[in-house]
mmCIF file as Biopython writes it, N, C-alpha, C and O atoms, coordinates in Angstrom:
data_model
#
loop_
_atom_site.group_PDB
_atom_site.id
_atom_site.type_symbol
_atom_site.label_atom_id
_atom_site.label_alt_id
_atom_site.label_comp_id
_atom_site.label_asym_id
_atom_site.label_entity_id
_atom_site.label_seq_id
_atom_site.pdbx_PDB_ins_code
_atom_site.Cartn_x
_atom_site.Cartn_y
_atom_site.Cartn_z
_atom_site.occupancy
_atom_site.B_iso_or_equiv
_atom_site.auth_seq_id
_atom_site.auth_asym_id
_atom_site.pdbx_PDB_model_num
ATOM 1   N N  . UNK A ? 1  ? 0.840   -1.174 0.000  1.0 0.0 1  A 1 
ATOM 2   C CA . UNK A ? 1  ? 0.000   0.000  0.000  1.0 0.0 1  A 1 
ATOM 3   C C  . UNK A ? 1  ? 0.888   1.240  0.000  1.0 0.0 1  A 1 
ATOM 4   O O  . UNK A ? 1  ? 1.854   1.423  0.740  1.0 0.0 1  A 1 
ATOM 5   N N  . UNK A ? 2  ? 0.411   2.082  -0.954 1.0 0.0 2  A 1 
ATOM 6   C CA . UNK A ? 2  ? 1.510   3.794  -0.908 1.0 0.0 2  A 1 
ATOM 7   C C  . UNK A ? 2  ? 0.071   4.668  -0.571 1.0 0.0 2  A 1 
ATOM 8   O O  . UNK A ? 2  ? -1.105  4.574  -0.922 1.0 0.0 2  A 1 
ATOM 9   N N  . UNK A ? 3  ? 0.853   5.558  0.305  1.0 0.0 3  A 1 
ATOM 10  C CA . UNK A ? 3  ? 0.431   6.560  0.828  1.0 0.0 3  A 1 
ATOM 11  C C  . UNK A ? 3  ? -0.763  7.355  -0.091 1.0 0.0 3  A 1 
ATOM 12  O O  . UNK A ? 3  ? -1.757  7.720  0.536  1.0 0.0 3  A 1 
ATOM 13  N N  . UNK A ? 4  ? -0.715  7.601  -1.356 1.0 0.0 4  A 1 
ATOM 14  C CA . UNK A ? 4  ? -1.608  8.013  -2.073 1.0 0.0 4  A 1 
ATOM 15  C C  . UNK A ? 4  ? -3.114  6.918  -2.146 1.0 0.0 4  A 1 
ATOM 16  O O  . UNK A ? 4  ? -4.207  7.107  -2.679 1.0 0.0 4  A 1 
ATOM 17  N N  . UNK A ? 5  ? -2.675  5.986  -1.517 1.0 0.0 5  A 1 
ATOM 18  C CA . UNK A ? 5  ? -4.094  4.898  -1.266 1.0 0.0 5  A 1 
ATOM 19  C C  . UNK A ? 5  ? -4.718  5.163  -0.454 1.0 0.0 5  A 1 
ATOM 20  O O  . UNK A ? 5  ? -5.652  4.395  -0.225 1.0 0.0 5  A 1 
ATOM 21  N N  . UNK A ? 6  ? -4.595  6.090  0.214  1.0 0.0 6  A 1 
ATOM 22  C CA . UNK A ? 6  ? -5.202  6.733  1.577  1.0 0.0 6  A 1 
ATOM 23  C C  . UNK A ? 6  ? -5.369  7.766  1.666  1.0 0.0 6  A 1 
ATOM 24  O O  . UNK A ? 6  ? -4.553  8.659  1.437  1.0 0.0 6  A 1 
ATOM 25  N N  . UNK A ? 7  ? -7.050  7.928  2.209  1.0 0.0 7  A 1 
ATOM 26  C CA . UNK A ? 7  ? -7.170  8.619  2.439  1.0 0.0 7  A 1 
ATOM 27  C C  . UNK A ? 7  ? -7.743  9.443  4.031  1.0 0.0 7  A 1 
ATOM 28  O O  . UNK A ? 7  ? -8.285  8.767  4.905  1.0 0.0 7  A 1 
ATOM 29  N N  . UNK A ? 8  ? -7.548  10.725 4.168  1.0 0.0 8  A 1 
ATOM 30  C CA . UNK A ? 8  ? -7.348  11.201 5.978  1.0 0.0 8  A 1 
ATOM 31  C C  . UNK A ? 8  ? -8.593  12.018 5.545  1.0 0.0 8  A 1 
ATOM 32  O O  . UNK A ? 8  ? -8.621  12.910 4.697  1.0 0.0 8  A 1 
ATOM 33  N N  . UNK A ? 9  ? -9.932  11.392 6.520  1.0 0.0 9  A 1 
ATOM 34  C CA . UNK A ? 9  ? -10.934 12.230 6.969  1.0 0.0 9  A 1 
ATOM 35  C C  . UNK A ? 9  ? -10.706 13.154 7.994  1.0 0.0 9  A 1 
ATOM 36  O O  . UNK A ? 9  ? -10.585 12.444 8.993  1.0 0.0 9  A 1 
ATOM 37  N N  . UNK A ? 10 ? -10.574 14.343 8.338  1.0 0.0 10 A 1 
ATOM 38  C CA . UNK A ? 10 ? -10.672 15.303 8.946  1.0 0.0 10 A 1 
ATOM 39  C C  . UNK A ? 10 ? -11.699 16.265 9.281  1.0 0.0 10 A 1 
ATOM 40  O O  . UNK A ? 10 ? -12.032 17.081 8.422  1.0 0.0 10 A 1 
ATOM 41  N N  . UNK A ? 11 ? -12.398 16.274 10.745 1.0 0.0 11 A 1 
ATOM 42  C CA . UNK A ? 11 ? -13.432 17.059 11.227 1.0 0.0 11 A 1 
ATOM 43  C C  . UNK A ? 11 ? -12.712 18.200 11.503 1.0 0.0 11 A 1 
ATOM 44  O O  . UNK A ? 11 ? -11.815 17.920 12.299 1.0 0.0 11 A 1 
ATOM 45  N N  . UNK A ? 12 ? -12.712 19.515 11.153 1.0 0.0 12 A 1 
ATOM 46  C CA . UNK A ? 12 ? -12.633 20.502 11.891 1.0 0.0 12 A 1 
ATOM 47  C C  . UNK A ? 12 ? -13.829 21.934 12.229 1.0 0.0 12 A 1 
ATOM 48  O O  . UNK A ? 12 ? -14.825 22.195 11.554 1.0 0.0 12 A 1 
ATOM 49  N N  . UNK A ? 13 ? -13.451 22.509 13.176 1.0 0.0 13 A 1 
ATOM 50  C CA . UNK A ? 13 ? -14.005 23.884 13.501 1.0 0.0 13 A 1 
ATOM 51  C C  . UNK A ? 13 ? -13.388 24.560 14.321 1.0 0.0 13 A 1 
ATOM 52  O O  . UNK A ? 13 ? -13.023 24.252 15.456 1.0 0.0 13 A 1 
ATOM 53  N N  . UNK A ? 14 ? -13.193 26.001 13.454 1.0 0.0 14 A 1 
ATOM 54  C CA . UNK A ? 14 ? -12.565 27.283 13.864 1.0 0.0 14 A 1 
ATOM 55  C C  . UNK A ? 14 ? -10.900 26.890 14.621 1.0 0.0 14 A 1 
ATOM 56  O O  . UNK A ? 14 ? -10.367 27.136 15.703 1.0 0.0 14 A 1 
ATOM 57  N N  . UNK A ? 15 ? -10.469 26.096 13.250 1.0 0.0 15 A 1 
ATOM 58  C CA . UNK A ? 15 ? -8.993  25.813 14.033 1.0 0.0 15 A 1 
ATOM 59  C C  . UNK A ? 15 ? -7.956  26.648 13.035 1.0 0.0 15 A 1 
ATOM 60  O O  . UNK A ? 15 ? -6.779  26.302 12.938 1.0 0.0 15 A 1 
ATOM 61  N N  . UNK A ? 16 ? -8.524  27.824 12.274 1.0 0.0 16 A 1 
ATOM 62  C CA . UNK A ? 16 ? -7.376  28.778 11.726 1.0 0.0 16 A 1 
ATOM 63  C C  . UNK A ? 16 ? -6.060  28.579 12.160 1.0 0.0 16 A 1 
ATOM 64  O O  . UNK A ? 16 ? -5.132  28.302 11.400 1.0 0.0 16 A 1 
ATOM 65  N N  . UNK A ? 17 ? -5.943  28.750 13.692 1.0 0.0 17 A 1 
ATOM 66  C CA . UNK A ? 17 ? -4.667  28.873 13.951 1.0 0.0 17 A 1 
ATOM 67  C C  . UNK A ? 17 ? -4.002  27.792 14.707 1.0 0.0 17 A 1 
ATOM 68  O O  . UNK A ? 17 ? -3.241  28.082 15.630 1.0 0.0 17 A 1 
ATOM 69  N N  . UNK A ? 18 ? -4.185  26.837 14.451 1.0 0.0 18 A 1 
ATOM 70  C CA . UNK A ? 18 ? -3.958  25.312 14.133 1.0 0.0 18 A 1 
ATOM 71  C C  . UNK A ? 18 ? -3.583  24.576 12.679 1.0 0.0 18 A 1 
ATOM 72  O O  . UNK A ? 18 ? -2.628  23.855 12.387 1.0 0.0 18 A 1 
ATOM 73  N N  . UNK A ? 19 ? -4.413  24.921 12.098 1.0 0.0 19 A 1 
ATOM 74  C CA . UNK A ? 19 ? -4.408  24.087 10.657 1.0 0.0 19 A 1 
ATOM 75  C C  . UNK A ? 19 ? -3.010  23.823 10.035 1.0 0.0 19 A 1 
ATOM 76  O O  . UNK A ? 19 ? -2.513  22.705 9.898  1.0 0.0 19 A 1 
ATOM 77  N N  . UNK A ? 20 ? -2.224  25.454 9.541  1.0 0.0 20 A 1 
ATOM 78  C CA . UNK A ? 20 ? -1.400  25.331 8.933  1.0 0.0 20 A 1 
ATOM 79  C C  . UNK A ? 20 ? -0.360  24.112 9.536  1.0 0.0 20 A 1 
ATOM 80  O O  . UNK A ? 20 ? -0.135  23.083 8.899  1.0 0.0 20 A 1 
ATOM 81  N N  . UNK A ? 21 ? 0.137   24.361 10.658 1.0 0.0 21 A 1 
ATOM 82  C CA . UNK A ? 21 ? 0.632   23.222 11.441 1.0 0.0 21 A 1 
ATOM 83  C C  . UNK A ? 21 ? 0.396   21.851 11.057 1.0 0.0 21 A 1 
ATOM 84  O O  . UNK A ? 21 ? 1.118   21.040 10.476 1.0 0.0 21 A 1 
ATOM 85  N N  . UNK A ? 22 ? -0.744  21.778 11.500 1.0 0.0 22 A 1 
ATOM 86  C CA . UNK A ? 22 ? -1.308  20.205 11.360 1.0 0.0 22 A 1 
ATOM 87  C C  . UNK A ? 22 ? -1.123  19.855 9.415  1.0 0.0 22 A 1 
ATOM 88  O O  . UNK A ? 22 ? -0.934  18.720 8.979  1.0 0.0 22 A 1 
ATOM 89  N N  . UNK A ? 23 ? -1.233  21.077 8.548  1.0 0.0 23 A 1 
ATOM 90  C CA . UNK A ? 23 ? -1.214  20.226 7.073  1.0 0.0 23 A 1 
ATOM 91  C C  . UNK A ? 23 ? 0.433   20.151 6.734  1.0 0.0 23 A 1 
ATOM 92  O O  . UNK A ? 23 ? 0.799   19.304 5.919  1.0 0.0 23 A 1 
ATOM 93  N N  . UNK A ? 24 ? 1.360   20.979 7.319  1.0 0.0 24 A 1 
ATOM 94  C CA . UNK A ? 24 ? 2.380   20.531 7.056  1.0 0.0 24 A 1 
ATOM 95  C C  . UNK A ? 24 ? 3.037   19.692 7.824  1.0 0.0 24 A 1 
ATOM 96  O O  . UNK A ? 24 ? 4.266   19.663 7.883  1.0 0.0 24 A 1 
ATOM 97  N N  . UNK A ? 25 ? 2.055   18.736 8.652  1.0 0.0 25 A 1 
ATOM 98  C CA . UNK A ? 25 ? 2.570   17.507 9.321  1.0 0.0 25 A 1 
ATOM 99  C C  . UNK A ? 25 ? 2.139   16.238 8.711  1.0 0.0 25 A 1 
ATOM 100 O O  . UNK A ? 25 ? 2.560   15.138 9.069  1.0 0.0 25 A 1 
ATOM 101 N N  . UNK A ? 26 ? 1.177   16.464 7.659  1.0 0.0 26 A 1 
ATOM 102 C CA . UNK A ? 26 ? 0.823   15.177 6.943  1.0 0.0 26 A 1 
ATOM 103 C C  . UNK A ? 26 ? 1.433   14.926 5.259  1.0 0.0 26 A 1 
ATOM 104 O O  . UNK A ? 26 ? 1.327   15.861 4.465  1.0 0.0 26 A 1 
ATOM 105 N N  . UNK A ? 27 ? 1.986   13.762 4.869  1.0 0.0 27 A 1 
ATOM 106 C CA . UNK A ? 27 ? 2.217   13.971 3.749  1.0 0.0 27 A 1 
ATOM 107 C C  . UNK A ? 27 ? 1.782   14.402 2.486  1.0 0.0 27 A 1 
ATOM 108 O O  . UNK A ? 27 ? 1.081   13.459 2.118  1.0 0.0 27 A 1 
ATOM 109 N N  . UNK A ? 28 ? 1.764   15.325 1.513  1.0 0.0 28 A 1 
ATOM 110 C CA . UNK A ? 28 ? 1.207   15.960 -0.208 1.0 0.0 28 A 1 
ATOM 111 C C  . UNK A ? 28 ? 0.953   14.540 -0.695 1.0 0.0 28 A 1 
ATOM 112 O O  . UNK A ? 28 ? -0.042  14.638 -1.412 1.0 0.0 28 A 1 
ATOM 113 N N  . UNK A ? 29 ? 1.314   13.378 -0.672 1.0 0.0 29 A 1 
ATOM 114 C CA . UNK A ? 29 ? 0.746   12.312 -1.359 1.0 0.0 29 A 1 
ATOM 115 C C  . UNK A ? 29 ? -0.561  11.349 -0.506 1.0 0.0 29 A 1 
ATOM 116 O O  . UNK A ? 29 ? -1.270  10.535 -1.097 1.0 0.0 29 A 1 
ATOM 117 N N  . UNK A ? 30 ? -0.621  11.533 0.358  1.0 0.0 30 A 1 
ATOM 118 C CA . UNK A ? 30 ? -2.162  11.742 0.885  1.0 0.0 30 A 1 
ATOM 119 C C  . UNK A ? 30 ? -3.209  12.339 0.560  1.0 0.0 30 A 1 
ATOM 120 O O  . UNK A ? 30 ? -3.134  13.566 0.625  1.0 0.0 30 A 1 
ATOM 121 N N  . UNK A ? 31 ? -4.413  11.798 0.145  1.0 0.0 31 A 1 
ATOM 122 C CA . UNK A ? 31 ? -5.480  12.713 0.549  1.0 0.0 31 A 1 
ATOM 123 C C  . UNK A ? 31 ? -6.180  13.222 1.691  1.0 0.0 31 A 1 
ATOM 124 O O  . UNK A ? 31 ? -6.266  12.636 2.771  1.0 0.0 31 A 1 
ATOM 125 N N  . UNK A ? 32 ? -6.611  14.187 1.446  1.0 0.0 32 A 1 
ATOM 126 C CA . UNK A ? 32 ? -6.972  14.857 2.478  1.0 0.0 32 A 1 
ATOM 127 C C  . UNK A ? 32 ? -8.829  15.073 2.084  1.0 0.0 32 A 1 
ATOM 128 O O  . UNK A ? 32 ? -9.134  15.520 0.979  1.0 0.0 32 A 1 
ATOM 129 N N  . UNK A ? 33 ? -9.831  14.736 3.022  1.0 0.0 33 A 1 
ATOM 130 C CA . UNK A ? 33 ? -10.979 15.683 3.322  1.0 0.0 33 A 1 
ATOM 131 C C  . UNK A ? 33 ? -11.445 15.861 4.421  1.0 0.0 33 A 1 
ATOM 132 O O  . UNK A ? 33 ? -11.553 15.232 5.474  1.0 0.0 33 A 1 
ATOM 133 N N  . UNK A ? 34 ? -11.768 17.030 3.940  1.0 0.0 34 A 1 
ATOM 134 C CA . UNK A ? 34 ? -11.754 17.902 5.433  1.0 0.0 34 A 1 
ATOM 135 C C  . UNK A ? 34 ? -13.236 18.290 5.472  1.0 0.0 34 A 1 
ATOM 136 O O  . UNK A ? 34 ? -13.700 19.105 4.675  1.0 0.0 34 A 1 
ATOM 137 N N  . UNK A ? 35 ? -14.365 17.357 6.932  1.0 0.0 35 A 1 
ATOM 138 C CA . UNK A ? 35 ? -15.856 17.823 6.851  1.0 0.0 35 A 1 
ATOM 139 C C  . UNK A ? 35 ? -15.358 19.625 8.198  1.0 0.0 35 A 1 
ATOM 140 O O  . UNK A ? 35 ? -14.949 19.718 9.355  1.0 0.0 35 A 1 
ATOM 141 N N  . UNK A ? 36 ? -15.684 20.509 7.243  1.0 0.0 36 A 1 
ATOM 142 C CA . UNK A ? 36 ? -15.268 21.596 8.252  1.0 0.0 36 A 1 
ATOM 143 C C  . UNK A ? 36 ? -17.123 22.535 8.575  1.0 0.0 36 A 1 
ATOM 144 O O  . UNK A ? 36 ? -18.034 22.850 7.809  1.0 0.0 36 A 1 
ATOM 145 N N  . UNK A ? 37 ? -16.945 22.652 9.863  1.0 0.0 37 A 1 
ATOM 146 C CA . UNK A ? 37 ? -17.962 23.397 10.628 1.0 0.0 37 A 1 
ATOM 147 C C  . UNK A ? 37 ? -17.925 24.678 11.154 1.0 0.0 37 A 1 
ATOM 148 O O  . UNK A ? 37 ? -18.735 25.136 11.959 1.0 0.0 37 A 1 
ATOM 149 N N  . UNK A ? 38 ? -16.629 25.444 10.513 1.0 0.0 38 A 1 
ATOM 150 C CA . UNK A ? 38 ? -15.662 26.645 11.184 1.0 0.0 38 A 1 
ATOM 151 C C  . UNK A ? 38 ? -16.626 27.889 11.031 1.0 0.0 38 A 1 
ATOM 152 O O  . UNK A ? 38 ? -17.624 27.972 10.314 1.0 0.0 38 A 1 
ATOM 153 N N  . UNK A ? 39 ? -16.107 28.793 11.845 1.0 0.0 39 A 1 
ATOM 154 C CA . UNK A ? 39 ? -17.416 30.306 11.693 1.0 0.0 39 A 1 
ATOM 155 C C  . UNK A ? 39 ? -15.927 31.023 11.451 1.0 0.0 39 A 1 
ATOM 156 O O  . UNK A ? 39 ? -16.085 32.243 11.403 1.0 0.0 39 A 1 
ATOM 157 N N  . UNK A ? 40 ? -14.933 30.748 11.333 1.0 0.0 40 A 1 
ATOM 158 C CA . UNK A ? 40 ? -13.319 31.227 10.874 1.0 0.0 40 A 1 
ATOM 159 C C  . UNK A ? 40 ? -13.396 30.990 9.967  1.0 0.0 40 A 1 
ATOM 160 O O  . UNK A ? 40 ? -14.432 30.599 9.430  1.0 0.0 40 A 1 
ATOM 161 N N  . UNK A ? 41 ? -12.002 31.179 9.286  1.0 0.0 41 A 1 
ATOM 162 C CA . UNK A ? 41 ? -11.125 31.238 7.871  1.0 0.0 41 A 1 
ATOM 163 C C  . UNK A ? 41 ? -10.805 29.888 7.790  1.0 0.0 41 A 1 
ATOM 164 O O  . UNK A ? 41 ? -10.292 29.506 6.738  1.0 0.0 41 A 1 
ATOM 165 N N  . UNK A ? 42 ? -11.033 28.956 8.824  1.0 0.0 42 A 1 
ATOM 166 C CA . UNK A ? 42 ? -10.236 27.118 8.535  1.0 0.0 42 A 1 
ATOM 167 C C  . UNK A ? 42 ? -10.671 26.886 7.307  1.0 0.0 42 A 1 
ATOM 168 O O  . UNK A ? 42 ? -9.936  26.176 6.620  1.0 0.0 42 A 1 
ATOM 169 N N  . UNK A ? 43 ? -11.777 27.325 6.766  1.0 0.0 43 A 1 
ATOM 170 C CA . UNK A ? 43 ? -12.003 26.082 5.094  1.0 0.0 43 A 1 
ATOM 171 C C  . UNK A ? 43 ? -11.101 27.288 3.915  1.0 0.0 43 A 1 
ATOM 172 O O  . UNK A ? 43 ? -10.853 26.793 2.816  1.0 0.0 43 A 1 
ATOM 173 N N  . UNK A ? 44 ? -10.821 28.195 4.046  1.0 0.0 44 A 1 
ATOM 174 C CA . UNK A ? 44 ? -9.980  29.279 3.110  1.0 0.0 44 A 1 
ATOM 175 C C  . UNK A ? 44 ? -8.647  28.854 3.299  1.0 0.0 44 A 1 
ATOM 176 O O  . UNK A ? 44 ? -7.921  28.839 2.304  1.0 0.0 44 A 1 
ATOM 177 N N  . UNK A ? 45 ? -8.167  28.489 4.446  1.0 0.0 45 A 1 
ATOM 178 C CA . UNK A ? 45 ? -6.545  28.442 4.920  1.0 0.0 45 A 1 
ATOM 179 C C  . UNK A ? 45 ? -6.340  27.194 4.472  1.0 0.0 45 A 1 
ATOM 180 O O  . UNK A ? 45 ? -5.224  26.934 4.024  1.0 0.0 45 A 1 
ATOM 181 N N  . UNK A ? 46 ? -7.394  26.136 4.499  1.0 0.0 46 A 1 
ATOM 182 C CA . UNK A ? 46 ? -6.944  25.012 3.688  1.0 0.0 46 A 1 
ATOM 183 C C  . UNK A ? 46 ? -6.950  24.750 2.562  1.0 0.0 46 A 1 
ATOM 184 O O  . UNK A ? 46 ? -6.453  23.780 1.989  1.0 0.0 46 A 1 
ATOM 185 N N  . UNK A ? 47 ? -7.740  25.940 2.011  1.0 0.0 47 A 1 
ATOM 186 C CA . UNK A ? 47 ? -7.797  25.271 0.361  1.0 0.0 47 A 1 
ATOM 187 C C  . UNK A ? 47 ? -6.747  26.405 -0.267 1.0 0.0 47 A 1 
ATOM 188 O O  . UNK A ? 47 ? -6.534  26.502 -1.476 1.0 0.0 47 A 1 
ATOM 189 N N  . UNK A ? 48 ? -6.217  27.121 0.596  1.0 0.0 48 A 1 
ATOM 190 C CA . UNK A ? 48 ? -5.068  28.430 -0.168 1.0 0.0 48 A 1 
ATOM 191 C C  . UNK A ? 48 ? -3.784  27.130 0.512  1.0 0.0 48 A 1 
ATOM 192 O O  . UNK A ? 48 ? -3.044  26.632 -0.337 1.0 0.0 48 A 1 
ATOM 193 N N  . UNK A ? 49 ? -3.650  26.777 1.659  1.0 0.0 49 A 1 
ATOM 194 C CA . UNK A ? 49 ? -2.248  26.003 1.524  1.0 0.0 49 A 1 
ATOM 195 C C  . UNK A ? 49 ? -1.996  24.552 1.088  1.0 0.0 49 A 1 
ATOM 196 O O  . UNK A ? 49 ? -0.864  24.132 0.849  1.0 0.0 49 A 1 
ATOM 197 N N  . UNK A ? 50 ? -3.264  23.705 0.983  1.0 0.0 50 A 1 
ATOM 198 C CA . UNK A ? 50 ? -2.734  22.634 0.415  1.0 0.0 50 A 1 
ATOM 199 C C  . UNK A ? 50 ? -4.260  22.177 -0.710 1.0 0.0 50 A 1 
ATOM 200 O O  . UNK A ? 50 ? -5.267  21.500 -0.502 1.0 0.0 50 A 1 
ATOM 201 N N  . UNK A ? 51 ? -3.686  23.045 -2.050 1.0 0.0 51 A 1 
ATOM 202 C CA . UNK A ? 51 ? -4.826  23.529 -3.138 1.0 0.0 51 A 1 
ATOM 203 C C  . UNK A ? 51 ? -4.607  21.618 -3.735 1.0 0.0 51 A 1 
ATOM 204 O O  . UNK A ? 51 ? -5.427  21.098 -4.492 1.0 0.0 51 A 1 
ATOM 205 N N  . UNK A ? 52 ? -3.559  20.984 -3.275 1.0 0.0 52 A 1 
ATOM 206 C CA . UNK A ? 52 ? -3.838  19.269 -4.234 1.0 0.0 52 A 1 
ATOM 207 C C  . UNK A ? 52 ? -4.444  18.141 -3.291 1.0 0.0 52 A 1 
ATOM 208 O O  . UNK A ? 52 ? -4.464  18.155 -2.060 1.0 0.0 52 A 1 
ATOM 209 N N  . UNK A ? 53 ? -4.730  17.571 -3.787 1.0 0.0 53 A 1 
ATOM 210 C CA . UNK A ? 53 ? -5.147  16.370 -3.046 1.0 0.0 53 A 1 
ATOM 211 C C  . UNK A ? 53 ? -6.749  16.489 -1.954 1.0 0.0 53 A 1 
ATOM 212 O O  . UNK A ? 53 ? -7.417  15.542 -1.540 1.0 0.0 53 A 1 
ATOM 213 N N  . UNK A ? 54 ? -6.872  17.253 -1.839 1.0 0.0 54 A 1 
ATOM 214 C CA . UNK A ? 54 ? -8.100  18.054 -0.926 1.0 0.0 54 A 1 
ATOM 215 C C  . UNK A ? 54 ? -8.996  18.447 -1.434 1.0 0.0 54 A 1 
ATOM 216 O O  . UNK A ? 54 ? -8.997  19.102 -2.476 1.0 0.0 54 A 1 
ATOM 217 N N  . UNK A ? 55 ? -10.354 17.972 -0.501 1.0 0.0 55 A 1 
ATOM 218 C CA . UNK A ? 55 ? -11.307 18.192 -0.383 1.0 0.0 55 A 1 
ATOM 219 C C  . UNK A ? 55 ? -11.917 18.568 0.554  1.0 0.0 55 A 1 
ATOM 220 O O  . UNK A ? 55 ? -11.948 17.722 1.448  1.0 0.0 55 A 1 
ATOM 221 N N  . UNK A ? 56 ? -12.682 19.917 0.874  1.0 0.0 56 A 1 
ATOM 222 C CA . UNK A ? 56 ? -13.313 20.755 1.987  1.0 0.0 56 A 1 
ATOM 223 C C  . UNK A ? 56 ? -15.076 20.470 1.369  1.0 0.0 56 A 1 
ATOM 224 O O  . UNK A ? 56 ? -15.658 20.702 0.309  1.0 0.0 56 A 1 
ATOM 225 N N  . UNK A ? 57 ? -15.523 19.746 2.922  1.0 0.0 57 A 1 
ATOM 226 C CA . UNK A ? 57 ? -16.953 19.467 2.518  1.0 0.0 57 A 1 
ATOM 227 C C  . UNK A ? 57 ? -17.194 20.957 3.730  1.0 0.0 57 A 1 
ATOM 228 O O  . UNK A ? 57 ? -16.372 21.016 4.644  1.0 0.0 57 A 1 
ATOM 229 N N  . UNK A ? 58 ? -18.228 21.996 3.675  1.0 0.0 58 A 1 
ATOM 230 C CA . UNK A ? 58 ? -18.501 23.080 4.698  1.0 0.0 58 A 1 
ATOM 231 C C  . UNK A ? 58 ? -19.726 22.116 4.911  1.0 0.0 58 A 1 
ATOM 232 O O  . UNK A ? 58 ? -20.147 21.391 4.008  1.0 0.0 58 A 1 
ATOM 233 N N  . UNK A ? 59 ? -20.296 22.166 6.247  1.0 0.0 59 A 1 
ATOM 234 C CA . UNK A ? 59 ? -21.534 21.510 6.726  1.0 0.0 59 A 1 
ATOM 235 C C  . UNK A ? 59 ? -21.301 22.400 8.172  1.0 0.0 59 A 1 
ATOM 236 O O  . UNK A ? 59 ? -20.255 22.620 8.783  1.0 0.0 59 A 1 
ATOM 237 N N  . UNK A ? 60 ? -22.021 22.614 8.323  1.0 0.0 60 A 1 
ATOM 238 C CA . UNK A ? 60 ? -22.938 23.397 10.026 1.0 0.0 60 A 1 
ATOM 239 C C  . UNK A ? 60 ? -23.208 22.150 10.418 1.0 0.0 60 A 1 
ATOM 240 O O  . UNK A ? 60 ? -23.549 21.088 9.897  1.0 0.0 60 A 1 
ATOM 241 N N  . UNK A ? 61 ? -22.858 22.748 11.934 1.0 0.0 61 A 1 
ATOM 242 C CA . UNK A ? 61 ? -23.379 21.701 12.918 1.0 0.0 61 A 1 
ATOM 243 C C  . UNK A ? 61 ? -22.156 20.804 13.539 1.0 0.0 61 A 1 
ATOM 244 O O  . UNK A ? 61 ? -21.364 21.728 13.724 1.0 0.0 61 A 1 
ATOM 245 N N  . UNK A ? 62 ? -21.468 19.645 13.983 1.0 0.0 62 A 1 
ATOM 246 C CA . UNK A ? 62 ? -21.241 18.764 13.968 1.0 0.0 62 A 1 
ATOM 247 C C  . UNK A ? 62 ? -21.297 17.672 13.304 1.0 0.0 62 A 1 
ATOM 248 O O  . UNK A ? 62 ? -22.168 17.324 12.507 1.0 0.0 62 A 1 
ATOM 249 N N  . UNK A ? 63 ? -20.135 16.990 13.708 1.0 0.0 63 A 1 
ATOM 250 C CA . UNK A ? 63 ? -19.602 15.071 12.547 1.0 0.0 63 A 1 
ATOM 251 C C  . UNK A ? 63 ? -21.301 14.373 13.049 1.0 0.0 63 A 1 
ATOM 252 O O  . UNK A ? 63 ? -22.209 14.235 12.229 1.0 0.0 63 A 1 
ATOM 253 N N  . UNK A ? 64 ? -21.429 14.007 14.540 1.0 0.0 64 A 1 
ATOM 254 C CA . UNK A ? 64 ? -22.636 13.723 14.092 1.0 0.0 64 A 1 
ATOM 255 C C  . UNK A ? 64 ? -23.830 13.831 13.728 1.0 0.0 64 A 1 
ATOM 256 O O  . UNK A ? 64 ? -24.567 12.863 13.539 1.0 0.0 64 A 1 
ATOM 257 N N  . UNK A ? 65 ? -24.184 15.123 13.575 1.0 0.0 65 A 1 
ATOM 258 C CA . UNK A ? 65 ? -24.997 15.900 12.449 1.0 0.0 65 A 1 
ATOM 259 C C  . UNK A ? 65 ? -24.955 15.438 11.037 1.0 0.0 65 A 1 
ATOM 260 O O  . UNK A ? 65 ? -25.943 15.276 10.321 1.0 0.0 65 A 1 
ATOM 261 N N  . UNK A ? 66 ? -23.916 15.274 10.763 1.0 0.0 66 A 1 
ATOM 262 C CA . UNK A ? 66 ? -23.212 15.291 9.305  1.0 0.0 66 A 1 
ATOM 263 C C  . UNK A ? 66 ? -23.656 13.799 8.659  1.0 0.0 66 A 1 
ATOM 264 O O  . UNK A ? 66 ? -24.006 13.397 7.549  1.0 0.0 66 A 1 
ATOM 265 N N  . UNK A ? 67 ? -23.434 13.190 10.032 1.0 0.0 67 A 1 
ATOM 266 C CA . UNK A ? 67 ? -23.284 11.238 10.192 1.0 0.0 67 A 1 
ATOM 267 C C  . UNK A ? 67 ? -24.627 11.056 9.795  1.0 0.0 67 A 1 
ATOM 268 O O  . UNK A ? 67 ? -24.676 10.384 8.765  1.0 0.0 67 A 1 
ATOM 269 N N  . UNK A ? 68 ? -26.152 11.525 10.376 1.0 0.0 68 A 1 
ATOM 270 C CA . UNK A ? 68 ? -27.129 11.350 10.301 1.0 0.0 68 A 1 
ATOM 271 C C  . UNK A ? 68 ? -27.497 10.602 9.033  1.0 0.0 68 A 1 
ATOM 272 O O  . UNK A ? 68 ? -26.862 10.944 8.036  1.0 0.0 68 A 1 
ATOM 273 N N  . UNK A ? 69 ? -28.199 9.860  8.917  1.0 0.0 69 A 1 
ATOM 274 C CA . UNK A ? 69 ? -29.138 9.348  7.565  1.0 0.0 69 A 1 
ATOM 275 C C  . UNK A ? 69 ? -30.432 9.383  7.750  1.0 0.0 69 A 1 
ATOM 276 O O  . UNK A ? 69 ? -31.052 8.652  6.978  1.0 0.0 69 A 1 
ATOM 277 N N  . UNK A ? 70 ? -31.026 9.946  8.462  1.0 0.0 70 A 1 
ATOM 278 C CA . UNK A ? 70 ? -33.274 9.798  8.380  1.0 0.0 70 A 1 
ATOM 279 C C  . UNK A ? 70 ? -33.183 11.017 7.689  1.0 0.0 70 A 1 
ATOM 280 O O  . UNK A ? 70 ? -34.203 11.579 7.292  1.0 0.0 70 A 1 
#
């Protein structure tokens, strides 16, 4: 298995000043999506610093909000 076979689900909210950190701790041949809930800049700061491999779903609320199926 290579690293590009994987992929990293990521919940965030309002972690602006966190993020950058945390994306230059995971490898560019990863994917990345990110379910983000932020009332900040977190879904802008991620798609201006790591514009490959990523995907930003925006959803309000919470993961298990998000999780729901009825």
């Amino acid at each position: 298995m290579q690293l590009s076979d994987i992929t990293l689900v990521l919940a965030t909210r309002d972690e602006a000043s966190n993020i950058a950190a945390f994306l230059r701790s995971i490898p560019a041949e990863l994917q990345l999506v990110v379910v983000d809930a932020s009332r900040d800049e977190t879904p802008e700061l991620i798609e201006r610093l790591r514009p490959s491999r990523t995907l930003v779903l925006r959803e309000p609320g919470n993961v298990t909000e998000v999780a729901r199926t009825d």
